[in-house]
N, C-alpha and C positions, 0 to 999 in steps of 0.2 A: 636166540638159540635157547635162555634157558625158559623161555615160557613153551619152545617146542619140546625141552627135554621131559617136562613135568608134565605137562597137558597132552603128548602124543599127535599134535595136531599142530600147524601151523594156526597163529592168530589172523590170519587174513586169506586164507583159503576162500577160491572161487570159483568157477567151472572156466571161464577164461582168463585169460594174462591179462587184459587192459581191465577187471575186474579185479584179480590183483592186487596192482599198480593203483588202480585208485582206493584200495583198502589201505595200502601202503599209506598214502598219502593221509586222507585223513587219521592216519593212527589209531590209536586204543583209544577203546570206550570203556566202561566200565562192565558194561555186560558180556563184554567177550571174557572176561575171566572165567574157568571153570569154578562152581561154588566149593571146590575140595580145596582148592587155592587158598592160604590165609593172607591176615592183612599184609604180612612182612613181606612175605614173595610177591603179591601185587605189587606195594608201593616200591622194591627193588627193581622191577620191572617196569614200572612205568619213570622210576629215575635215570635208568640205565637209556631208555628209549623216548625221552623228551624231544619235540621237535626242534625246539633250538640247542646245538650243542653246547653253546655254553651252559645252559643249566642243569643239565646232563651228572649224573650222580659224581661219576670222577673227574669232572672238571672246575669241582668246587677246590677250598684252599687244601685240602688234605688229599686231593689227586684221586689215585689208585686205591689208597687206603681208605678211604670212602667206601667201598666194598667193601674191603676186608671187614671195614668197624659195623658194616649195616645188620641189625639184628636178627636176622634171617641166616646170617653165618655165625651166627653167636658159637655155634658149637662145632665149627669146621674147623682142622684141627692142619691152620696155617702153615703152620712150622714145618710138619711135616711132609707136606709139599714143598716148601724150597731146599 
């Protein structure tokens, strides 16, 4: 979701479904980033969408908070969301 909010575009877009479904599959490349993307929102996005879930950004020791601390939110203004 949030690589569709920034980029405008789904990352796996294809003219059919089982085209898709096997973009899905093999996951992100590097070149599907648009170049306006820095490194922070990459690497957010590609923690957040790891193929195994356990290595997956919030299911290291610090959960959810793993996000919150990733430097791409350095300046997201937490508090006031909850």
């Amino acid at each position: 979701m949030l690589f569709i909010m920034m980029a405008g575009r789904s990352p796996f877009d294809a003219e059919d479904v089982m085209h898709i479904y096997r973009n899905i599959v093999k996951g992100f490349k590097r070149e599907i980033f648009p170049e306006s993307f820095g490194q922070d929102l990459i690497e957010l996005i590609q923690g957040l969408c790891r193929k195994k879930p356990e290595r997956r950004l919030p299911m290291g020791p610090g959960g959810a908070g793993n996000i919150q601390a990733h430097p791409w939110f350095q300046d997201y203004p937490w508090d006031a969301v909850s």
